[in-house]
C-alpha positions in Angstrom: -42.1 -4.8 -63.1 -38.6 -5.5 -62.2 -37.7 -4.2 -58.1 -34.1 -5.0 -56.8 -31.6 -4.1 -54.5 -28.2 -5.1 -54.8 -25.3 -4.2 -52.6 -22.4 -2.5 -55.2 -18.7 -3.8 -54.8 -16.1 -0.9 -54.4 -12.2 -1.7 -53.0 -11.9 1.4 -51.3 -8.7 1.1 -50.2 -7.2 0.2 -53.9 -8.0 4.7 -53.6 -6.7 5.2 -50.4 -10.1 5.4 -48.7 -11.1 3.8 -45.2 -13.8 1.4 -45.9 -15.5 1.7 -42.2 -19.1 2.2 -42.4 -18.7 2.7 -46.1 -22.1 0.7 -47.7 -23.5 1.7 -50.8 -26.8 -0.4 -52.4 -28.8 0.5 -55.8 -32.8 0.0 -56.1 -33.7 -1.2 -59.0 -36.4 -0.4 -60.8 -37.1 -1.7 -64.5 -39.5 -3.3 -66.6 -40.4 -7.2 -67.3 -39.8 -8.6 -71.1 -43.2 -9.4 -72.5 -44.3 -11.5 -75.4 -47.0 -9.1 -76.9 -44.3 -5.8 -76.4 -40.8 -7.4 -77.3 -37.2 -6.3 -76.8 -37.4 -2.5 -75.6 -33.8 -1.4 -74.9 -34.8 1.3 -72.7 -32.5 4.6 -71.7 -32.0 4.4 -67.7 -31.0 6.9 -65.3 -28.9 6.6 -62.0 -30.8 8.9 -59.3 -28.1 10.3 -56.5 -30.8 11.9 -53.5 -29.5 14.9 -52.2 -29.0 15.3 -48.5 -25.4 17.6 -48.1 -23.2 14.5 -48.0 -24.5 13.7 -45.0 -27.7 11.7 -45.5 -29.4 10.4 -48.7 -33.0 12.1 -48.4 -36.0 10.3 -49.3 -38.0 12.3 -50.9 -35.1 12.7 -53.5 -35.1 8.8 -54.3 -38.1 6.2 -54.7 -40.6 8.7 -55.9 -37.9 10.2 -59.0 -37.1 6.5 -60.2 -41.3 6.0 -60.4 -41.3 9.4 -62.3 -39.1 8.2 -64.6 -40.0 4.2 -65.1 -43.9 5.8 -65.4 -42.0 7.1 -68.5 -40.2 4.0 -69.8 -37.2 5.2 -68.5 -36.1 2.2 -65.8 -34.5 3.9 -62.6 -31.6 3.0 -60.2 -31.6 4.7 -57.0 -28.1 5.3 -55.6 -28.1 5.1 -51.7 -24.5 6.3 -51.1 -22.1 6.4 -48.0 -22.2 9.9 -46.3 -21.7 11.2 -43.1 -18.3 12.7 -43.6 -17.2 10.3 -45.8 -14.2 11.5 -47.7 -13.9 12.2 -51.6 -13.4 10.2 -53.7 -15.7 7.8 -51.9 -19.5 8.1 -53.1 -17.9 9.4 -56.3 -16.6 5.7 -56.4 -20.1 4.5 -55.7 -21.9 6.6 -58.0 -19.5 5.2 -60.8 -19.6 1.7 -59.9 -23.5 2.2 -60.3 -23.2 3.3 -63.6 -20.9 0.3 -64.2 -23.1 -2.4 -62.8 -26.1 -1.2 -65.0 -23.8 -1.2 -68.2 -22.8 -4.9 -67.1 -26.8 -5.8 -66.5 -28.4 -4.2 -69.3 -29.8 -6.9 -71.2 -31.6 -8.4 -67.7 -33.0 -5.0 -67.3 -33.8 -4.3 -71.0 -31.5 -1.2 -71.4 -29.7 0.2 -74.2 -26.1 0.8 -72.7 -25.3 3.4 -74.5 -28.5 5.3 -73.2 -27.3 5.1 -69.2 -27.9 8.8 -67.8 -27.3 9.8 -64.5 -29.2 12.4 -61.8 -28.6 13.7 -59.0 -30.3 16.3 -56.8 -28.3 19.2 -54.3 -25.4 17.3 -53.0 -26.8 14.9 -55.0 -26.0 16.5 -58.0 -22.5 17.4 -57.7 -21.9 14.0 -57.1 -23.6 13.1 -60.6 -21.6 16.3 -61.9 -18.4 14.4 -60.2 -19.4 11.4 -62.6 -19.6 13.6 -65.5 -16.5 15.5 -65.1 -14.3 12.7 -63.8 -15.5 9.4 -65.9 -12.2 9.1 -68.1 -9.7 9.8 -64.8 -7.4 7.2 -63.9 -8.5 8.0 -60.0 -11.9 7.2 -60.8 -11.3 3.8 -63.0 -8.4 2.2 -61.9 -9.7 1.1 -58.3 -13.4 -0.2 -59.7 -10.7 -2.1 -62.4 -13.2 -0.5 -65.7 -12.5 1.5 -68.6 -13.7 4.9 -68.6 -16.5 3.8 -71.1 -17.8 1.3 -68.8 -19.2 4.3 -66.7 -19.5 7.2 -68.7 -22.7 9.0 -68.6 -25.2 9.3 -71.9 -26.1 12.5 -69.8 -25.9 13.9 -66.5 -29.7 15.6 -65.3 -28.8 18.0 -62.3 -31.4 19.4 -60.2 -31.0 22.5 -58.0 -27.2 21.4 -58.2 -23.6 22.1 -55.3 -21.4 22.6 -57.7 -18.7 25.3 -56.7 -16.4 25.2 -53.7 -16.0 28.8 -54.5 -18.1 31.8 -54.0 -21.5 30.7 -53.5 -20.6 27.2 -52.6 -23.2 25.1 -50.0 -20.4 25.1 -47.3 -21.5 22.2 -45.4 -21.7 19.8 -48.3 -18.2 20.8 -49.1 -16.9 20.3 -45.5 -18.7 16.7 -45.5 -17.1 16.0 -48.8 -13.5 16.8 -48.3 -12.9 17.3 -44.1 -12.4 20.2 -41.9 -8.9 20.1 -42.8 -10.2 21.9 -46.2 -7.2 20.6 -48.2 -6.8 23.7 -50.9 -5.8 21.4 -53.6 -8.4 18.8 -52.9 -11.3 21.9 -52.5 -10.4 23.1 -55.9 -10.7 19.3 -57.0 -14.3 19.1 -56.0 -15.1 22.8 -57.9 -16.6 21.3 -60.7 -17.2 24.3 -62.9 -13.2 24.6 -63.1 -13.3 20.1 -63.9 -15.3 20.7 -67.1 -13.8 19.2 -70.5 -14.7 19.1 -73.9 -15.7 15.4 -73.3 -18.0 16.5 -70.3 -21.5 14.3 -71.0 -24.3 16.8 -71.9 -26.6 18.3 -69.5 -30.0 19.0 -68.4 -30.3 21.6 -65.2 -33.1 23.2 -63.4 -32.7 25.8 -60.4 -34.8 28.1 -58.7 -34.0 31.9 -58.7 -34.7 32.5 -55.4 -32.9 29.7 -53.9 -31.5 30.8 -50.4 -29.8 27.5 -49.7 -28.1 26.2 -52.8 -27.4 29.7 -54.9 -28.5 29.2 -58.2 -25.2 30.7 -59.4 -24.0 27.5 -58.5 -25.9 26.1 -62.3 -25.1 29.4 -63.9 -21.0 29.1 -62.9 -21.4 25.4 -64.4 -23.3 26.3 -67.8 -21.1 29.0 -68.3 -17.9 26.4 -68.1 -20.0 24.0 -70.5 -20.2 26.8 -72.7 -16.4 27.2 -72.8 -15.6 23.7 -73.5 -18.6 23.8 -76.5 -21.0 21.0 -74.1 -24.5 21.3 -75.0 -26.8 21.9 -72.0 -30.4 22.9 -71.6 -31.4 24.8 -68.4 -34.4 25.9 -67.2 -34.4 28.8 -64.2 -38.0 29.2 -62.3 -38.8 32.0 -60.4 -39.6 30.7 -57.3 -39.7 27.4 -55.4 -36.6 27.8 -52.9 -34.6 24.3 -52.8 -34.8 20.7 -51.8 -38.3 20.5 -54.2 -37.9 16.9 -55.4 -41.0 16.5 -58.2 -42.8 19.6 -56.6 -45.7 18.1 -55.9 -47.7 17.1 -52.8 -46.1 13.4 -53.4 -42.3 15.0 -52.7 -43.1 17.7 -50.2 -41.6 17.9 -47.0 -44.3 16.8 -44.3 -46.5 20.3 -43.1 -44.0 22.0 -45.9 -46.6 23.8 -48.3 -43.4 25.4 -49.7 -42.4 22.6 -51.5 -45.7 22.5 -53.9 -44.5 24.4 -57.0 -46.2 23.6 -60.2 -44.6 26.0 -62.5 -41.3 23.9 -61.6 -42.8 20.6 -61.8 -43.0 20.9 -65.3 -39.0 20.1 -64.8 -39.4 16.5 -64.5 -41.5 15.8 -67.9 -38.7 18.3 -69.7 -35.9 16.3 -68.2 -38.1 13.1 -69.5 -38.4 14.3 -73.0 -34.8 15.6 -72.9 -33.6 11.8 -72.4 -36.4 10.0 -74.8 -34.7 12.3 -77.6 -31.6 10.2 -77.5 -33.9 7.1 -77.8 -35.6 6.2 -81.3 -37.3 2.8 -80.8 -38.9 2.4 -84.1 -35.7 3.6 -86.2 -33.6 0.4 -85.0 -33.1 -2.7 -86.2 
């Protein structure tokens, strides 16, 4: 196996960021070329951890990427700059992610067409944020790419912030854009109102009886994908409350029995199948 972390290159100012205590690394995880197995060109996935902009959580990041390489899927795990740090910033990041596995995808055996990205609560509207704003000039033009260079195959959201509207998860909003809460910027980071016909397609999961992360925040988002004719599949559990990571005893919050769901677990091997439906091995050349 394949681990690496790299530090990613953004010019934050070239968006009219600050760059103070901005730092943003990608763990790599991927699989070694063998003789007897050959040239794979895997799909890989970009995993943003949730935390509310304000922390990248752990349970949200090594233990996702193992889900997925145990798959043949090899993982990147985005550890992004937080702690009030203003938009565009770990949109930047997330990006430039997606950009520096397109650029490494023969080391790391990937197909780079096949690049999907993930993201879980905050987490996922910054994955969403990748989705919606791949081809705008405020995303490309300080990382010096084209739009292709970091469009997502796929975006996989999980108990996703999406809406700065009704509903919204306040505090990730207020970490995202400032207490100033610039109207035109807060409409910016709505994403249900961002979606385009060339909006990747999507995977989403969300528990009904989320009290911290409304689960109207997927349905206002699939109902926009609908409009704009994206494909999506979604899948809506009963229970299970938020922050759930694989729902299992590996991802639960320490003395949190809460977080031990498996009716939702079953998430992570339909998000896996979703993504190895794009990928045909034995059909290529």
């Amino acid at each position: 196996m394949i681990f690496k972390q790299i530090t990613l290159s953004v010019d934050y100012e070239k968006a009219g960021l600050s760059s103070e205590g901005c730092k943003a690394t990608l763990d790599c995880y991927a699989y070694d070329v063998m003789q007897e197995t050959g040239e794979k060109k895997r799909p890989a996935v970009v995993i943003c951890p949730g935390g509310g902009y304000d922390y990248c959580s752990e349970r949200e990041a090594q233990f996702i990427a193992l889900k997925f390489l145990g798959a043949g899927i090899c993982a990147f795990v985005l550890k992004y700059s937080c702690v009030k740090k203003k938009f565009p910033t770990a949109t930047l990041e997330a990006a430039a992610a997606m950009k520096y596995v397109r650029d490494n995808a023969k080391e790391f055996d990937i197909d780079p067409e096949l690049v999907f990205i993930a993201g879980f609560s905050a987490g996922g509207h910054l994955a969403a944020s990748v989705a919606v704003f791949w081809d705008k000039d405020f995303i490309c033009k300080p990382l010096g790419c084209t739009p292709e260079d970091i469009r997502p195959a796929g975006q996989i959201l999980s108990y996703p912030v999406i809406t700065s509207g009704e509903f919204c998860h306040e505090g990730s909003i207020i970490n995202l854009i400032g207490e100033e809460q610039d109207p035109q910027l807060r409409e910016l980071v709505s994403l249900e109102k961002q979606v385009s016909g060339k909006t990747p397609r999507a995977f989403i999961w969300h528990c009904s009886d989320d009290g911290c992360v409304p689960v109207q925040n997927s349905l206002v988002y699939m109902k926009s994908l609908i409009e704009h004719g994206v494909l999506y599949e979604c899948h809506i559990y009963e229970n299970g409350g938020h922050g759930l990571g694989l729902c299992d005893f590996n991802t639960a919050s320490y003395g949190w029995e809460g977080h031990f769901q498996p009716v939702a677990a079953q998430w992570a091997d339909l998000a896996i199948d979703w993504v190895m439906r794009r990928f045909t091995p034995f059909t290529r050349p």
